[in-house]
C-alpha positions in Angstrom: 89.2 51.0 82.1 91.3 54.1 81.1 92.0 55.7 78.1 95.2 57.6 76.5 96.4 60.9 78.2 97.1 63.7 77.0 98.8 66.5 78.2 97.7 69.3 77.6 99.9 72.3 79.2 101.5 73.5 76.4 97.8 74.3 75.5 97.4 76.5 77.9 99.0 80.0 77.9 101.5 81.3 81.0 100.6 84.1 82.1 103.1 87.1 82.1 105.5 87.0 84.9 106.6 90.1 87.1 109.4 92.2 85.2 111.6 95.2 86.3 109.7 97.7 83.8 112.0 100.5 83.2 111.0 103.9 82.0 112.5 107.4 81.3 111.5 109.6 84.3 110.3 112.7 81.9 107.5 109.4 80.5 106.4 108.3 83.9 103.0 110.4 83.5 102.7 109.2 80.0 103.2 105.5 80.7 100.9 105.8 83.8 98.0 107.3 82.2 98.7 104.8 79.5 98.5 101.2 81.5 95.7 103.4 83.7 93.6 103.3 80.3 94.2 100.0 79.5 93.1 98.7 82.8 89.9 100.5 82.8 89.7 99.1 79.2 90.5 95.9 80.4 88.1 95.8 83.8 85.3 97.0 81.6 85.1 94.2 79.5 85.8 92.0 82.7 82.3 93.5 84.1 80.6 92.7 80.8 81.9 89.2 80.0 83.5 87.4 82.9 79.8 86.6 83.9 79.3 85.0 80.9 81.9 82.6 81.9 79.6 81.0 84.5 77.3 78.5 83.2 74.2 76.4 83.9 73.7 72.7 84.0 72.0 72.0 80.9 69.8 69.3 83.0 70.0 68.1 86.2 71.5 64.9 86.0 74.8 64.1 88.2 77.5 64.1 85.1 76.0 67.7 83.9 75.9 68.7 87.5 79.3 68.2 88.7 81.0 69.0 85.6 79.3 72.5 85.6 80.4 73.2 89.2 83.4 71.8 88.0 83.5 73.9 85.3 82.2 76.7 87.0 84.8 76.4 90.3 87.9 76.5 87.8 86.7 79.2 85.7 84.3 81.7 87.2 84.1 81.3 90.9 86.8 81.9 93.1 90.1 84.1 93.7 91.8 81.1 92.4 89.1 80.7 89.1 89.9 82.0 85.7 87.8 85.1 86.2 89.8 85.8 89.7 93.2 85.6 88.2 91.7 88.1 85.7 90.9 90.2 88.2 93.9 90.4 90.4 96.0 90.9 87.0 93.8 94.6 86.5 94.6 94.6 90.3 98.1 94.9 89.7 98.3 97.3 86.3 96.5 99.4 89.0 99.5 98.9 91.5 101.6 99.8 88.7 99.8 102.9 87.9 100.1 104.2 91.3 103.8 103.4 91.6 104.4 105.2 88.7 102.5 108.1 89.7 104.6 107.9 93.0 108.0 107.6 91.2 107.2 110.2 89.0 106.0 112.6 92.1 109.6 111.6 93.9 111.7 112.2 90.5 109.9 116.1 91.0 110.6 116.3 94.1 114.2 115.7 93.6 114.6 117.8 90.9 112.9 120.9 93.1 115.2 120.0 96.0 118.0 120.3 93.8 117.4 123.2 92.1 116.8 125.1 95.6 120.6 123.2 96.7 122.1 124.8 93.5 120.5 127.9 92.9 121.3 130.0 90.6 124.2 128.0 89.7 122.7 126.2 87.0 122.1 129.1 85.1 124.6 130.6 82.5 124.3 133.6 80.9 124.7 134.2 77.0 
């Protein structure tokens, strides 16, 4: 005998999709060192709580059992658990920081290269 269903996705939150992120090249530092913050924010209270997130069976019977590895597969074991999705999202604010840092480095670059194409021809005289 079964019950009603529920459904319960809208429930559950989406997590952020991939975005073109556009920023001001004289901010790329700035933004950098500000997502770089909030990762390390963010991956220290992942090495403090996420192991919370794993539980024991409360006793040893078959139901508490399985729903604990159950519970335990889905949320805190696993690159596809809770705790690994968490994970690979500091994984990528990281990626972001470094592409930032390399945009900003290739903005410089550019600028250099054409200042030393134009010389002095950017400069005016009062």
């Amino acid at each position: 005998m079964s019950g009603p269903s529920y459904d319960l996705s809208p429930a559950v939150p989406v997590a952020p999709a991939a975005a073109d992120v556009l920023v001001h090249p004289d901010k790329l530092l700035d933004v950098a060192r500000i997502v770089e913050e909030q990762a390390n924010a963010l991956e220290d209270q992942l090495l403090t709580k996420l192991g919370l997130l794993r539980i024991d069976a409360p006793s040893a019977d078959v139901i508490s059992t399985q729903s604990i590895e159950a519970w335990n597969s889905l949320i805190a074991d696993g690159d596809r658990s809770y705790a690994g999705q968490v994970r690979e999202y500091v994984a990528g604010l990281k990626r972001l920081v470094s592409q930032l840092r390399d945009a900003a480095k290739d903005y410089k670059v550019s600028d250099e290269e054409k200042a030393a194409v134009f010389g002095d021809r950017g400069k005016h005289g009062a």
